[in-house]
C-alpha positions in Angstrom: -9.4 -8.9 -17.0 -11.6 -7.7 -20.1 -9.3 -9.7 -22.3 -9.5 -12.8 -20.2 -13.5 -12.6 -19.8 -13.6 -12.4 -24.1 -11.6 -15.3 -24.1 -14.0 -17.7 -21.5 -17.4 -15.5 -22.8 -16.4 -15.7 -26.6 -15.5 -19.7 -26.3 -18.8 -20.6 -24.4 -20.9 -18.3 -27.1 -19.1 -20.0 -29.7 -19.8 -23.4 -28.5 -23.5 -22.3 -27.9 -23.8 -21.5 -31.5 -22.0 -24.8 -32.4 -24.9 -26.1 -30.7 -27.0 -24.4 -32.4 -26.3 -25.5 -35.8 -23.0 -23.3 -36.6 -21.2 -26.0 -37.8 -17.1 -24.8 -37.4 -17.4 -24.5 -33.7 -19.7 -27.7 -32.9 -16.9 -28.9 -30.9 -14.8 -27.7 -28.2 -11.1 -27.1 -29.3 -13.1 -24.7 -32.1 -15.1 -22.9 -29.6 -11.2 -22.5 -27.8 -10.0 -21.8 -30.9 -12.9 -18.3 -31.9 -12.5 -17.6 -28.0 -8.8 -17.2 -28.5 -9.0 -15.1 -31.7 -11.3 -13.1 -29.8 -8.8 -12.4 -27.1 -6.3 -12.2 -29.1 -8.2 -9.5 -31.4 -9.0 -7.5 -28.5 -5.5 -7.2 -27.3 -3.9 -5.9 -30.6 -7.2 -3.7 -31.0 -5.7 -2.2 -27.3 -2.4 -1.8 -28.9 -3.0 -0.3 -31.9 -5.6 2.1 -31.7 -3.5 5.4 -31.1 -5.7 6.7 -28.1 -5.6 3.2 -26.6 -2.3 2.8 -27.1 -1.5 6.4 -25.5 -3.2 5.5 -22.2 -1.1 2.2 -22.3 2.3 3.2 -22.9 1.4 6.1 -20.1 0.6 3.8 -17.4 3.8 1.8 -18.3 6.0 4.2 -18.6 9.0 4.5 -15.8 9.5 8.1 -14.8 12.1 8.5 -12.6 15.3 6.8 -11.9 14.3 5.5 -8.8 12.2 3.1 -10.4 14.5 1.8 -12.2 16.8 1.1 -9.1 13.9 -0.5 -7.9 13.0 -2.6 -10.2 16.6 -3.5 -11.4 16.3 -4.8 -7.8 13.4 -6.6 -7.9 14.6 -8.6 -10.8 18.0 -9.6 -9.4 15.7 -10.5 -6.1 13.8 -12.8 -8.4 16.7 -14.1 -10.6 18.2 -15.1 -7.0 14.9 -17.0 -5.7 14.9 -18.9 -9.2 18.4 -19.8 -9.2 19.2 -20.7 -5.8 17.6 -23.4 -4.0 17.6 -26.1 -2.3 18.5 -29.0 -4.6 15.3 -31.6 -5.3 13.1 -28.6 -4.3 10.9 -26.9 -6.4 11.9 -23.0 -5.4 9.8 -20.1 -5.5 8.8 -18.9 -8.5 7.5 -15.0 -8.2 
């Protein structure tokens, strides 16, 4: 969510300085542009930075084989759902 709010704050700060007089965001597809290097900065500063990254690849981390099961299961669920429908029909996409 962080990542997502730089992306909409950093864009409408951007074009509030285009505005302003700062001349390389003054229109809208550069305000995008900064808002997306923002976002984009922020996300590789989350994967990089070794305590960061530590907490990250904890939280992702399976533990147990049962988990795997599962979500081996999951995914064939979803390949499935995807695969298999109704022709003309848009299916469900999970």
């Amino acid at each position: 969510m962080a990542v997502f709010l730089a992306l909409v704050l950093g864009s409408l700060a951007a074009r509030i300085a285009g505005r302003l007089g700062v001349g390389y965001v003054d229109s809208w597809p550069s305000a995008i542009a900064f808002g997306l290097a923002l976002m984009f900065f922020m996300t590789g500063v989350a994967h990089f930075t070794p305590g960061m990254r530590r907490d990250m690849i904890s939280s992702t981390t399976m533990r147990d084989t049962a988990n795997v099961n599962t979500n081996a299961a999951s995914a064939a669920r979803a390949s499935r759902l995807r695969t298999t429908h109704a022709e003309g029909s848009w299916g469900v996409i999970c």
